[in-house]
HTML snippet that shows the backbone in 3Dmol.js (N, CA, C, O; Angstrom):
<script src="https://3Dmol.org/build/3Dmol-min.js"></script>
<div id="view" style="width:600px;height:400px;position:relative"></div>
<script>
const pdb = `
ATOM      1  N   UNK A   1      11.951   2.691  18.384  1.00  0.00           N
ATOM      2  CA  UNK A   1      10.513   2.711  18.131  1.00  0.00           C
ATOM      3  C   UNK A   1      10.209   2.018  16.807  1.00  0.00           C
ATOM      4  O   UNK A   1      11.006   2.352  15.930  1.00  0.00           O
ATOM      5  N   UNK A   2       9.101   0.979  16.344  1.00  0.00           N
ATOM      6  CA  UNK A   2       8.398   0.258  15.074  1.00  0.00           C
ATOM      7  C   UNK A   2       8.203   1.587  14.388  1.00  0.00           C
ATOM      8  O   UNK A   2       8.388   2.786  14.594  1.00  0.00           O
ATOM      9  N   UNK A   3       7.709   0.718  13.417  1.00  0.00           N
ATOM     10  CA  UNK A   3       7.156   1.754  12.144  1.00  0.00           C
ATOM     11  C   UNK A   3       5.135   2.241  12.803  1.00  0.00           C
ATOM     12  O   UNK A   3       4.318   1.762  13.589  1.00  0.00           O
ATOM     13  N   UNK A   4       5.186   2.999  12.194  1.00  0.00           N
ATOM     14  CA  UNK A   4       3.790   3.801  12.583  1.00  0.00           C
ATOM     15  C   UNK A   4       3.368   3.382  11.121  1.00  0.00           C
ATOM     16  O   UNK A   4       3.976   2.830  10.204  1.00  0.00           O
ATOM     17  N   UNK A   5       1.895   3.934  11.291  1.00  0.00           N
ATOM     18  CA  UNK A   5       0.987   3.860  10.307  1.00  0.00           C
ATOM     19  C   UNK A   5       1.092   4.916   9.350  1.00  0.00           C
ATOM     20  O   UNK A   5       0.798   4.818   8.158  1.00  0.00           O
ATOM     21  N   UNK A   6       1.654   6.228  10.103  1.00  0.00           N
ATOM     22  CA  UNK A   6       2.290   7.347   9.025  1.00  0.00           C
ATOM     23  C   UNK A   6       3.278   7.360   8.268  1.00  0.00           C
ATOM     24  O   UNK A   6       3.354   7.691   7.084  1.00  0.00           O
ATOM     25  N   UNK A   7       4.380   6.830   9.280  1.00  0.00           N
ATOM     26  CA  UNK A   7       6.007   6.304   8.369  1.00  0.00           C
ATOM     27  C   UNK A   7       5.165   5.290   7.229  1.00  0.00           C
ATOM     28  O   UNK A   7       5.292   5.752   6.094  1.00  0.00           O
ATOM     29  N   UNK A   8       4.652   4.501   7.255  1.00  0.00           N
ATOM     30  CA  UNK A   8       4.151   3.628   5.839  1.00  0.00           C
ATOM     31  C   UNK A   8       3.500   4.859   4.990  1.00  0.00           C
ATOM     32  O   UNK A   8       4.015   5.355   3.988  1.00  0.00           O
ATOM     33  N   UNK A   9       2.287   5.250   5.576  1.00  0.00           N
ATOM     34  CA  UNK A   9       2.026   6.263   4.407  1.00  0.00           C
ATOM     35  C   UNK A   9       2.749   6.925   3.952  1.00  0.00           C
ATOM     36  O   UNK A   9       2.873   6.683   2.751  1.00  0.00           O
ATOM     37  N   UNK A  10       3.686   8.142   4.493  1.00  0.00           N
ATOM     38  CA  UNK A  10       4.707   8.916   3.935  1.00  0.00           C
ATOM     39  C   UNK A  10       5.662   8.386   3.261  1.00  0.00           C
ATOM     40  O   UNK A  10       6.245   9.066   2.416  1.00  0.00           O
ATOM     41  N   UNK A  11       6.020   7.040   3.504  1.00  0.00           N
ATOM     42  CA  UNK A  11       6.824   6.359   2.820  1.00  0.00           C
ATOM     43  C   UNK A  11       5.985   5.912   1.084  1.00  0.00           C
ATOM     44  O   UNK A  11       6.454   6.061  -0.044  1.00  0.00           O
ATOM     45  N   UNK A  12       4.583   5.324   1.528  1.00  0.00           N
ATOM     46  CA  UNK A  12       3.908   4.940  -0.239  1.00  0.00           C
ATOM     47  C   UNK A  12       3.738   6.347  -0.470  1.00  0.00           C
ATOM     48  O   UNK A  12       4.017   6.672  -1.624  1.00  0.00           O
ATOM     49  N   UNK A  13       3.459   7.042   0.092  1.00  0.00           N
ATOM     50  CA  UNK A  13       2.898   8.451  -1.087  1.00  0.00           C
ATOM     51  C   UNK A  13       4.368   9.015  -1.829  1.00  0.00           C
ATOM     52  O   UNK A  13       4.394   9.121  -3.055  1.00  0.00           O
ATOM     53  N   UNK A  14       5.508   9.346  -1.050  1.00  0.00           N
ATOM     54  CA  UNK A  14       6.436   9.758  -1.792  1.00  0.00           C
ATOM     55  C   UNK A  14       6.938   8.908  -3.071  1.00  0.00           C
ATOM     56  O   UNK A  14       7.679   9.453  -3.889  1.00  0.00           O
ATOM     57  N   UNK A  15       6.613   7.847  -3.200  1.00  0.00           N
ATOM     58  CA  UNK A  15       7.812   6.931  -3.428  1.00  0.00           C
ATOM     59  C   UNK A  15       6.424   6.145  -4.761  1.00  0.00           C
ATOM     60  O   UNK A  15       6.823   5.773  -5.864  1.00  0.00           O
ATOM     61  N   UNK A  16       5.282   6.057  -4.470  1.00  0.00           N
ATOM     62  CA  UNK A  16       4.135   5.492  -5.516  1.00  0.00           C
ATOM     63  C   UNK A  16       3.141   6.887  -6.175  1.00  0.00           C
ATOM     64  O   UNK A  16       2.580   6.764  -7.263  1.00  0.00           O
ATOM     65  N   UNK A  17       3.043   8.048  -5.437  1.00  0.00           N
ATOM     66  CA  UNK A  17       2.251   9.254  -5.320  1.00  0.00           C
ATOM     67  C   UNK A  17       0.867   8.552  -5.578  1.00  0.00           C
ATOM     68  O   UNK A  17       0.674   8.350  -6.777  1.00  0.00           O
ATOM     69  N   UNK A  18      -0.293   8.069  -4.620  1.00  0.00           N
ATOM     70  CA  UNK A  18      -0.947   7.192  -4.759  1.00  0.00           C
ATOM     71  C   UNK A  18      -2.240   8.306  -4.908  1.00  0.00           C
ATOM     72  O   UNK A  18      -2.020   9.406  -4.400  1.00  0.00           O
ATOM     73  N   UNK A  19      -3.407   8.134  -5.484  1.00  0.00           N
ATOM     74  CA  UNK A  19      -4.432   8.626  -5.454  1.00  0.00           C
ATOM     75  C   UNK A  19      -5.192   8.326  -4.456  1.00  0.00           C
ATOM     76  O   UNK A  19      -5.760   9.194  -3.792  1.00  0.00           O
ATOM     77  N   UNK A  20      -5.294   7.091  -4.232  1.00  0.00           N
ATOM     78  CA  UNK A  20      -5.670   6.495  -2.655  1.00  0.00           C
ATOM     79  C   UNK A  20      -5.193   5.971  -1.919  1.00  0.00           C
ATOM     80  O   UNK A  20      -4.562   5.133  -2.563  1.00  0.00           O
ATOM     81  N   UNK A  21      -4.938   5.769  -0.647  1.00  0.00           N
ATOM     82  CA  UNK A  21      -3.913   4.863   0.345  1.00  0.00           C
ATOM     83  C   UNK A  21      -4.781   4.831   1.695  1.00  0.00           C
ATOM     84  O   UNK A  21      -5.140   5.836   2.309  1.00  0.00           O
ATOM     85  N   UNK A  22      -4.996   3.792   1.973  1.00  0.00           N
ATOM     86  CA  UNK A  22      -5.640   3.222   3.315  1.00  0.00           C
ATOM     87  C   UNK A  22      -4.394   2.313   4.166  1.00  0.00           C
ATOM     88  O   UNK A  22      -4.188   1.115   3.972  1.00  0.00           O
ATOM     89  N   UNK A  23      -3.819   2.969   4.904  1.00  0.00           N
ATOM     90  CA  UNK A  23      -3.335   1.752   5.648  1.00  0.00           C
ATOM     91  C   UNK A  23      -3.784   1.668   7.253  1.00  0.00           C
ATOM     92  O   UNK A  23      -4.023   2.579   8.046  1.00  0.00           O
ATOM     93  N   UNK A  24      -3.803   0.323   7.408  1.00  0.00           N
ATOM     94  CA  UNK A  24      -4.154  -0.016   8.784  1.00  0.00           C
ATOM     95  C   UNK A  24      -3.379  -0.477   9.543  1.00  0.00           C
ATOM     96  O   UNK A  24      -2.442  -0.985   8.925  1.00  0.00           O
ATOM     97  N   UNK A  25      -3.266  -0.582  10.823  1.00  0.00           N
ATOM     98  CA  UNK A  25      -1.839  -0.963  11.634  1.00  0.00           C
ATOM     99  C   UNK A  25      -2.683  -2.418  12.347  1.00  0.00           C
ATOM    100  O   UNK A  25      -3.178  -2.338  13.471  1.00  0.00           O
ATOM    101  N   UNK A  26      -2.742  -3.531  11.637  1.00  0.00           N
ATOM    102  CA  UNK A  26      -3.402  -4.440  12.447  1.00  0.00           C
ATOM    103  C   UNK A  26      -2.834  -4.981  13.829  1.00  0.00           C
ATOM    104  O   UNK A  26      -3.274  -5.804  14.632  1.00  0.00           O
ATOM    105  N   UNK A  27      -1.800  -4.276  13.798  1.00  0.00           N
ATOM    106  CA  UNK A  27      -0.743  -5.304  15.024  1.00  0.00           C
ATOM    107  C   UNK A  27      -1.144  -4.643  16.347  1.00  0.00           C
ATOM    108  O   UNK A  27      -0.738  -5.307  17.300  1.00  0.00           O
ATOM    109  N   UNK A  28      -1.729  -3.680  16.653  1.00  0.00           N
ATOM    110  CA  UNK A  28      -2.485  -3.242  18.072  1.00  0.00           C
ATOM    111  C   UNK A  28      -1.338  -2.122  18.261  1.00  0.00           C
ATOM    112  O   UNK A  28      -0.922  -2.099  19.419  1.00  0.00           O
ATOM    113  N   UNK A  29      -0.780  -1.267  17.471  1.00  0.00           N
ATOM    114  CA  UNK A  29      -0.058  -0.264  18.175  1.00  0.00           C
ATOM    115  C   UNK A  29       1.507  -0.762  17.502  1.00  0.00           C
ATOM    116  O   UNK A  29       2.245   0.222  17.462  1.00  0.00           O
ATOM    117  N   UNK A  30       1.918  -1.521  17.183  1.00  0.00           N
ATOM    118  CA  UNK A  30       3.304  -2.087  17.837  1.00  0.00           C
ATOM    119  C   UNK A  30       4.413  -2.104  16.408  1.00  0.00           C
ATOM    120  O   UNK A  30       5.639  -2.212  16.414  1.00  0.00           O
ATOM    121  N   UNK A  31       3.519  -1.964  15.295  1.00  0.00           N
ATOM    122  CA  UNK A  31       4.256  -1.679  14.225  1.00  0.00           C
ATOM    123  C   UNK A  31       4.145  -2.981  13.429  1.00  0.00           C
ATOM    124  O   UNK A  31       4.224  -2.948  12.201  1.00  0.00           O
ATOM    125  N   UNK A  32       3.973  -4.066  14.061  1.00  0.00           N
ATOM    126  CA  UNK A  32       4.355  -4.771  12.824  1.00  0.00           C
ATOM    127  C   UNK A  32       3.626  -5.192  12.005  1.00  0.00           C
ATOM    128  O   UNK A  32       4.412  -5.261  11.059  1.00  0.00           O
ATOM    129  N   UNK A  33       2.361  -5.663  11.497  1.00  0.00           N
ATOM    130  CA  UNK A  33       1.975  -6.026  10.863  1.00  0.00           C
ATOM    131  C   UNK A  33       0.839  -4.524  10.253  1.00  0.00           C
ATOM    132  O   UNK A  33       0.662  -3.624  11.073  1.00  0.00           O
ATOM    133  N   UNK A  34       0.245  -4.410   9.009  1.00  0.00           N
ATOM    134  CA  UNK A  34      -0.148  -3.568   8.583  1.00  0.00           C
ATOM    135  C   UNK A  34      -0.992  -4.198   6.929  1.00  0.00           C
ATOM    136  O   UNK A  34      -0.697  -5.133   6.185  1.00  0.00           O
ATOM    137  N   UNK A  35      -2.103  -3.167   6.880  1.00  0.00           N
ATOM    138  CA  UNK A  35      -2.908  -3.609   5.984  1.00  0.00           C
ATOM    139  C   UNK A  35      -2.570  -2.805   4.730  1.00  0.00           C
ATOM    140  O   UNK A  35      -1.836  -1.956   5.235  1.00  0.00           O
ATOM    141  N   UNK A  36      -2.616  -2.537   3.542  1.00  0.00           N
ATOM    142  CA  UNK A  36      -2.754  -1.481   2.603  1.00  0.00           C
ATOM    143  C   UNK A  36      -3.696  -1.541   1.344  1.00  0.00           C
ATOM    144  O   UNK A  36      -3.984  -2.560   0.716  1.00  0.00           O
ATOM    145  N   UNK A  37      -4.004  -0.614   1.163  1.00  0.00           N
ATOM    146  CA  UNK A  37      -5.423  -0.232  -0.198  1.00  0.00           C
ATOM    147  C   UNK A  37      -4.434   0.853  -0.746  1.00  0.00           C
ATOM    148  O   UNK A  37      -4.245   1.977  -0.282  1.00  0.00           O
ATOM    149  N   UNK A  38      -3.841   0.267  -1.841  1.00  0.00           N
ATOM    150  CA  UNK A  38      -3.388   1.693  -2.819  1.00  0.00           C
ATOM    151  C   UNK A  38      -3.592   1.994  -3.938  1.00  0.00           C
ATOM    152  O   UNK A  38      -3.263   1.086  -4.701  1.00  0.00           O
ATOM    153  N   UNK A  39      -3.939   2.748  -4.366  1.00  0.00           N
ATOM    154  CA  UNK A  39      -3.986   3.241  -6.404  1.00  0.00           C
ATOM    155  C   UNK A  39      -2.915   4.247  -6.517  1.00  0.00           C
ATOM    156  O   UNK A  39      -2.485   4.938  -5.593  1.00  0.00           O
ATOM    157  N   UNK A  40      -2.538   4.255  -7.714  1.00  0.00           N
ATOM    158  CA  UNK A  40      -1.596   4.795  -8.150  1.00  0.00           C
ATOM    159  C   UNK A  40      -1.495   4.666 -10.067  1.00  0.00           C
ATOM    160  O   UNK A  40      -2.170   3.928 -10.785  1.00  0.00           O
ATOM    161  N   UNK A  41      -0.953   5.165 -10.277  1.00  0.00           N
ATOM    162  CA  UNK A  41      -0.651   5.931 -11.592  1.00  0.00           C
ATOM    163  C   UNK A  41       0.605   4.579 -12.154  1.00  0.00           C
ATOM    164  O   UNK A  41       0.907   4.204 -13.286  1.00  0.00           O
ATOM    165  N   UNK A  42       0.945   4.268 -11.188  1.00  0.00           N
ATOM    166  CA  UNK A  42       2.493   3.851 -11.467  1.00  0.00           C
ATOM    167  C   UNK A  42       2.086   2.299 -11.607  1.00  0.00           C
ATOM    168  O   UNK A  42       2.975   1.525 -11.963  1.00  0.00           O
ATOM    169  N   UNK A  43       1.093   1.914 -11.408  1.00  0.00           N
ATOM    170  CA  UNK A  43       0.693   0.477 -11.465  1.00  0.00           C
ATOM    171  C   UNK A  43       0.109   0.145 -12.633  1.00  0.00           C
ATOM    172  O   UNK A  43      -0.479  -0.933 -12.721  1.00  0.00           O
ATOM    173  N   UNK A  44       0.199   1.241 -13.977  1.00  0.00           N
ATOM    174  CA  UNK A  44      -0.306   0.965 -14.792  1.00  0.00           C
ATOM    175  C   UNK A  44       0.337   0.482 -15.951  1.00  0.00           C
ATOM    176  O   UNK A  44       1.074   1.296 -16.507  1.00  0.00           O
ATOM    177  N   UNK A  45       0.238  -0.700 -16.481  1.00  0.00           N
ATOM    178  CA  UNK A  45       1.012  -1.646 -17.254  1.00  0.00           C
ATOM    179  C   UNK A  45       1.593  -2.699 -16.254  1.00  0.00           C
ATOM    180  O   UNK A  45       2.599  -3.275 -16.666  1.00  0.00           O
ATOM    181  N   UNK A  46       1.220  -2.992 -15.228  1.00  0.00           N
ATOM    182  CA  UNK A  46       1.537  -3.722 -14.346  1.00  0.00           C
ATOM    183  C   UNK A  46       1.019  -4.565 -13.770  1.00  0.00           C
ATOM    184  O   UNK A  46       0.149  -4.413 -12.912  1.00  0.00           O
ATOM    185  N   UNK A  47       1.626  -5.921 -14.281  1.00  0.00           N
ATOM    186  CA  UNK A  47       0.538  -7.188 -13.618  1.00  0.00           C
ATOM    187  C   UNK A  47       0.355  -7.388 -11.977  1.00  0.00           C
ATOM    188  O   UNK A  47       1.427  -7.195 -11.405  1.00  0.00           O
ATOM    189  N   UNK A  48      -0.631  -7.695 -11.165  1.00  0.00           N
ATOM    190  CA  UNK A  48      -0.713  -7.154  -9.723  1.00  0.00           C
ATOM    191  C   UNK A  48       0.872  -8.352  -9.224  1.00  0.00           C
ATOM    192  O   UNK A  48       1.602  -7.566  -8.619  1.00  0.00           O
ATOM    193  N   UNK A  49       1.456  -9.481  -9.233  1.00  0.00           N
ATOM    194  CA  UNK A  49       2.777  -9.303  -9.223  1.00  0.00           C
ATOM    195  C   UNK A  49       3.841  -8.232  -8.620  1.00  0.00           C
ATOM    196  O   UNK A  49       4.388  -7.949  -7.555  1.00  0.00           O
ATOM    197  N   UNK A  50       3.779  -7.765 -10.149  1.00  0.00           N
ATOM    198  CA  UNK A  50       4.698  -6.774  -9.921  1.00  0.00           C
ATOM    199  C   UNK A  50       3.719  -5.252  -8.952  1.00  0.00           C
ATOM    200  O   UNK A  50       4.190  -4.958  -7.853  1.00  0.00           O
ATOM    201  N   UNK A  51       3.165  -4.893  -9.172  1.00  0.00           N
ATOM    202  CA  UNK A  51       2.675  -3.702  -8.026  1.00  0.00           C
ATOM    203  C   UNK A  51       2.698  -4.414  -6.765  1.00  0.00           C
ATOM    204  O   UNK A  51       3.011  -3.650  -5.853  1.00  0.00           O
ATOM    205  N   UNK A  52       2.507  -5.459  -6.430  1.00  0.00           N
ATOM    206  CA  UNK A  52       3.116  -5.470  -4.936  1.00  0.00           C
ATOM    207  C   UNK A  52       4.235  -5.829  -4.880  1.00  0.00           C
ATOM    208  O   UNK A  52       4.564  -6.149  -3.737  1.00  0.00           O
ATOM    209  N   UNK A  53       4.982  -5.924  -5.607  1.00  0.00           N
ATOM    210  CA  UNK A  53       6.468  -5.933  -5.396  1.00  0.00           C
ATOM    211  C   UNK A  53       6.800  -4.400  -5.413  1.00  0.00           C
ATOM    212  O   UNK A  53       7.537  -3.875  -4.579  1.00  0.00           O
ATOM    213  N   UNK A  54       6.262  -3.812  -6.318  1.00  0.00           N
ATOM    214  CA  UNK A  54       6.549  -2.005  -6.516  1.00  0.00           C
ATOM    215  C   UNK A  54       6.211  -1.954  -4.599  1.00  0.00           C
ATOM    216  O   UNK A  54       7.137  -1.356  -4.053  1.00  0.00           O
ATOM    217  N   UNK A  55       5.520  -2.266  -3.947  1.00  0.00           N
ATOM    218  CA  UNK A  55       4.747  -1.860  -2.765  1.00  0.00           C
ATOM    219  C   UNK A  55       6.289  -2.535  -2.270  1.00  0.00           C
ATOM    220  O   UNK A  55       7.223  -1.744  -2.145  1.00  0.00           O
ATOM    221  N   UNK A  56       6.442  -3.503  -2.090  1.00  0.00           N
ATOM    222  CA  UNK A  56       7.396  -4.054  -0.823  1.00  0.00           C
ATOM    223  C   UNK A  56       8.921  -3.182  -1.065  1.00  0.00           C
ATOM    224  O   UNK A  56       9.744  -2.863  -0.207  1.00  0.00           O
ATOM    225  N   UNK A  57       8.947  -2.963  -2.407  1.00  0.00           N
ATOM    226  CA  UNK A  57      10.322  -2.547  -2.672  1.00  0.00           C
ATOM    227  C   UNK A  57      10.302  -0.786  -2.170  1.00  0.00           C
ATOM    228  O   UNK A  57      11.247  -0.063  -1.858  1.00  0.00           O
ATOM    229  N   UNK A  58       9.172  -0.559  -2.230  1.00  0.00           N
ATOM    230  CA  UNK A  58       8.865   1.067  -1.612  1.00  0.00           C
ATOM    231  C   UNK A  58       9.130   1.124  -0.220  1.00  0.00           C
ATOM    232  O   UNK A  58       9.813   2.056   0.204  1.00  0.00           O
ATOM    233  N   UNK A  59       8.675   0.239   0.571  1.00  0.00           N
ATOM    234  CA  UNK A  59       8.738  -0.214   1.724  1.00  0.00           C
ATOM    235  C   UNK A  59      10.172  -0.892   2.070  1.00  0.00           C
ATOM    236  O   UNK A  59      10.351  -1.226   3.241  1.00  0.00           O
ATOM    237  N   UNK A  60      11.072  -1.087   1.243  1.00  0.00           N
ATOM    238  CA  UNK A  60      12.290  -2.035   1.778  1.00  0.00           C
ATOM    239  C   UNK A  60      12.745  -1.735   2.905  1.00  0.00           C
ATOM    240  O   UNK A  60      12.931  -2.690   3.659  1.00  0.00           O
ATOM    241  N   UNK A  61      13.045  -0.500   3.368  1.00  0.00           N
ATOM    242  CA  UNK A  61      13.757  -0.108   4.867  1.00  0.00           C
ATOM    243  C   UNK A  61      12.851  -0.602   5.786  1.00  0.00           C
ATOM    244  O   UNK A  61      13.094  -1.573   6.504  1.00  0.00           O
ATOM    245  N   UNK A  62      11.285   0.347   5.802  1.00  0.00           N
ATOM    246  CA  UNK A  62      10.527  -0.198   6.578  1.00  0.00           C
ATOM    247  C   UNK A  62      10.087  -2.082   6.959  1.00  0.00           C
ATOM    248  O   UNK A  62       9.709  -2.661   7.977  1.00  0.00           O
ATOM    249  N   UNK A  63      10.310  -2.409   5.911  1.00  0.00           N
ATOM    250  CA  UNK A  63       9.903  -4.078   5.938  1.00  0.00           C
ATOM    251  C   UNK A  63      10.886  -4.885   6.872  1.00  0.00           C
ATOM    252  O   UNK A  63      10.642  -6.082   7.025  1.00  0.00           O
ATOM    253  N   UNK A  64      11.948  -4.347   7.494  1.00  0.00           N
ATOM    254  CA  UNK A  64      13.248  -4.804   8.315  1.00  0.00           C
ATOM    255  C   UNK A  64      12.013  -4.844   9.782  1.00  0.00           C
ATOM    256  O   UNK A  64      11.562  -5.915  10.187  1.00  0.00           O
ATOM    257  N   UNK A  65      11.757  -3.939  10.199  1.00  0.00           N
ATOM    258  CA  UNK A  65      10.230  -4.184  11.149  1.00  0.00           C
ATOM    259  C   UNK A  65       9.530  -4.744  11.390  1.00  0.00           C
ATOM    260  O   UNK A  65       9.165  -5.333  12.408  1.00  0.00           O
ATOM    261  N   UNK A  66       9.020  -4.567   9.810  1.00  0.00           N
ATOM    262  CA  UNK A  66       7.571  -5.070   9.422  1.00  0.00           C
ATOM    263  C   UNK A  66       7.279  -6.408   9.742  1.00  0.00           C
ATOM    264  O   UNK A  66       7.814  -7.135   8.905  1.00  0.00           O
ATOM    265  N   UNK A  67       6.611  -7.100  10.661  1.00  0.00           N
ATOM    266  CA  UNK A  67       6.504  -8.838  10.202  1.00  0.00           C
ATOM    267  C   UNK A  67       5.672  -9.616   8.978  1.00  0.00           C
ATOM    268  O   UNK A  67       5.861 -10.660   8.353  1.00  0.00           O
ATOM    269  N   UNK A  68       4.636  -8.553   8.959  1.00  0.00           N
ATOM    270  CA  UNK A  68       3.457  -8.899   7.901  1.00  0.00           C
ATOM    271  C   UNK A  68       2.736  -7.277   7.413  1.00  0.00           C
ATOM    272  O   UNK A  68       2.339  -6.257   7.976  1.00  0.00           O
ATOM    273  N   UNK A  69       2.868  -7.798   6.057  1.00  0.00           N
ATOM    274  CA  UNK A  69       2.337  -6.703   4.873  1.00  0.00           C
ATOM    275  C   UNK A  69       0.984  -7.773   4.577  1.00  0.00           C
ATOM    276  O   UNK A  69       0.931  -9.002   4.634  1.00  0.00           O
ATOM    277  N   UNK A  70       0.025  -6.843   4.270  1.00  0.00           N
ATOM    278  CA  UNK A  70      -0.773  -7.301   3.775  1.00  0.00           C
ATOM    279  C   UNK A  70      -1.200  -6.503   2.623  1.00  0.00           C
ATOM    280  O   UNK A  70      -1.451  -5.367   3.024  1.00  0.00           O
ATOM    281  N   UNK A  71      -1.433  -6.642   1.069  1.00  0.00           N
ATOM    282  CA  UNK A  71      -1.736  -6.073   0.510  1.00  0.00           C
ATOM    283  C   UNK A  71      -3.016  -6.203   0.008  1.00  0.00           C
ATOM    284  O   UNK A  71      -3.106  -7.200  -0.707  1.00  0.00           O
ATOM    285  N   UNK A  72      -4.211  -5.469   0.128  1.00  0.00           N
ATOM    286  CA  UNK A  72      -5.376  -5.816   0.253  1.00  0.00           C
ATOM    287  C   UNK A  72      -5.951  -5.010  -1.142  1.00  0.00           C
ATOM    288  O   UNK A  72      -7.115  -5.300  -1.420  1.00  0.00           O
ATOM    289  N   UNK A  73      -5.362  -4.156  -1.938  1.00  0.00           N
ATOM    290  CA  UNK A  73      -5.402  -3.860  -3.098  1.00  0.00           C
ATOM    291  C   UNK A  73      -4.518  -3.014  -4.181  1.00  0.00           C
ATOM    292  O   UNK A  73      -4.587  -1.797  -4.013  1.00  0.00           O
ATOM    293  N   UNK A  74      -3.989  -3.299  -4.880  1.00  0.00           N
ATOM    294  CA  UNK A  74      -2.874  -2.501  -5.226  1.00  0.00           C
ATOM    295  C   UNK A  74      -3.566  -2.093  -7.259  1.00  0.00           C
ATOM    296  O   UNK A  74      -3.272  -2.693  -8.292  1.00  0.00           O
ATOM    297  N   UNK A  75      -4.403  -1.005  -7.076  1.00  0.00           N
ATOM    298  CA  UNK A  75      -5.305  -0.903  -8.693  1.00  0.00           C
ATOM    299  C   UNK A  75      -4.391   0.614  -9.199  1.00  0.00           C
ATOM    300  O   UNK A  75      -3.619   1.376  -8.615  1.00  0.00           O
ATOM    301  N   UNK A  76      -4.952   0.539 -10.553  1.00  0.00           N
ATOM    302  CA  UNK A  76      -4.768   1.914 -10.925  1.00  0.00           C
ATOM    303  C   UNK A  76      -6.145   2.696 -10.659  1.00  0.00           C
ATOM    304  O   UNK A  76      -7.220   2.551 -10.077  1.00  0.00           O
ATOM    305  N   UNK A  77      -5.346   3.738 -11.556  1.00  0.00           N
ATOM    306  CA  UNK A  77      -7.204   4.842 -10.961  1.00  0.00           C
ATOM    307  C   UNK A  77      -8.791   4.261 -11.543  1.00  0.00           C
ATOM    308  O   UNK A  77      -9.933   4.293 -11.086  1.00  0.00           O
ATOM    309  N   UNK A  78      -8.079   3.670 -12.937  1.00  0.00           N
ATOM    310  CA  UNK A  78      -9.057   3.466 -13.558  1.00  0.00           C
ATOM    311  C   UNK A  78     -10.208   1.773 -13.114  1.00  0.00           C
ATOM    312  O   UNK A  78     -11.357   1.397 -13.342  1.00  0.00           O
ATOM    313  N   UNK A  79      -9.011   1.260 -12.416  1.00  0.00           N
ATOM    314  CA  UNK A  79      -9.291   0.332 -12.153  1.00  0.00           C
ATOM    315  C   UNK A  79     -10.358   0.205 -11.015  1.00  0.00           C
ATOM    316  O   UNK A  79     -11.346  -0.529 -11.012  1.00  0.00           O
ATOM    317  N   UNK A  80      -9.829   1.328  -9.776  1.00  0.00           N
ATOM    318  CA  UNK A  80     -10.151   1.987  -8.995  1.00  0.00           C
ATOM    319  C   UNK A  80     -11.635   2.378  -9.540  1.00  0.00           C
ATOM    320  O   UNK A  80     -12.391   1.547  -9.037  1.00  0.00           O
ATOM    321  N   UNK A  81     -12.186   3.045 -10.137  1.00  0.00           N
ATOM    322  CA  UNK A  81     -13.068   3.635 -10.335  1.00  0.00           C
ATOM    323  C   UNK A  81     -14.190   2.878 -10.753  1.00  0.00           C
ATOM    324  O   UNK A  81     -15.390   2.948 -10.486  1.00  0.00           O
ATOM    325  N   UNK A  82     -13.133   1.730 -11.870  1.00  0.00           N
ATOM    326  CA  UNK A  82     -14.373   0.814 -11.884  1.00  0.00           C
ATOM    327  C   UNK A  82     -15.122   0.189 -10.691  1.00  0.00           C
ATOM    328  O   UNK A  82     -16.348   0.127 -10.591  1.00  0.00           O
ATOM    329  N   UNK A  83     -14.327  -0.213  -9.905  1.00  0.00           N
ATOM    330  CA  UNK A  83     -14.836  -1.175  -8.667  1.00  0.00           C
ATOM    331  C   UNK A  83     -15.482   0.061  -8.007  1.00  0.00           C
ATOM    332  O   UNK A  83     -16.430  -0.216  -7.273  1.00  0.00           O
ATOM    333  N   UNK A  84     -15.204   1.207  -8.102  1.00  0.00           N
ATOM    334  CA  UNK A  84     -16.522   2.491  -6.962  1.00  0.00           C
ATOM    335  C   UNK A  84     -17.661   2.198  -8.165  1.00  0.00           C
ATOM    336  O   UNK A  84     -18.539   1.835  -7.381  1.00  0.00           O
ATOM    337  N   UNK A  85     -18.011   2.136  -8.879  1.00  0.00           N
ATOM    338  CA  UNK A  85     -18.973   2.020  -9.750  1.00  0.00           C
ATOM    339  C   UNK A  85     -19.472   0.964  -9.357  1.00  0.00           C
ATOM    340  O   UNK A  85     -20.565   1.243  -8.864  1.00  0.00           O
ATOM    341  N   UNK A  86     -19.268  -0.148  -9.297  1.00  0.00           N
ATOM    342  CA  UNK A  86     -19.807  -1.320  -9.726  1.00  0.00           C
ATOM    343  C   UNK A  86     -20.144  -1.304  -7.888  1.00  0.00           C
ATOM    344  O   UNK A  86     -21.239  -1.864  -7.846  1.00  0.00           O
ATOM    345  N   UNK A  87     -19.867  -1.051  -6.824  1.00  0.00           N
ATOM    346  CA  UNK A  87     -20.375  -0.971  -5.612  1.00  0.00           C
ATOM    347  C   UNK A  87     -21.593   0.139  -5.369  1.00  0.00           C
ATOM    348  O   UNK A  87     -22.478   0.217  -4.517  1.00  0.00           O
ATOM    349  N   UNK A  88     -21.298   0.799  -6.292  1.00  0.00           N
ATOM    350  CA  UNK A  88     -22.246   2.393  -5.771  1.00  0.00           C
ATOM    351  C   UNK A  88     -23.603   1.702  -6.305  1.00  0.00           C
ATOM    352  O   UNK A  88     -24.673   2.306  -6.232  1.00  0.00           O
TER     353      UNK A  88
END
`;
const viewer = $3Dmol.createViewer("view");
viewer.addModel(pdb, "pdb");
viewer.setStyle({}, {cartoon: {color: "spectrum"}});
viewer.zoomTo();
viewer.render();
</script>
């Protein structure tokens, strides 16, 4: 069986402990391709670079699956908060 949309989450929350995590399974069911929105604590001092590398390297087992990651935001909280502000 592919990776699910939960195996990714359970996999970023243990491994980043994210304040937010959106992932989407764009591939229609089948595992491979997947979207992600994460914040985290751990991305802080970290040029976006390296936090999606923190993301793929969290993911290394799963990414043997995976065909396509998409990382659609990888902020800290604060960063995070700014952008809910500046939308609200």
């Amino acid at each position: 069986m592919g990776v699910t949309k939960e195996i990714v989450e359970a996999t970023l929350t243990s491994k980043l402990s994210p304040t937010h995590l959106e992932v989407v399974d764009t591939s229609g069911g089948c595992g491979a391709s997947f979207v992600v929105e994460i914040v985290s604590k751990e991305f802080e001092g970290k040029r976006l670079l390296d936090r999606h590398r923190m993301v793929n390297a969290a993911l290394e087992k799963e990414m043997q699956e995976i065909h396509a990651l998409s990382i659609k935001k990888a902020l800290t909280p604060e960063q995070w908060e700014q952008q809910s502000q500046a939308s609200a």
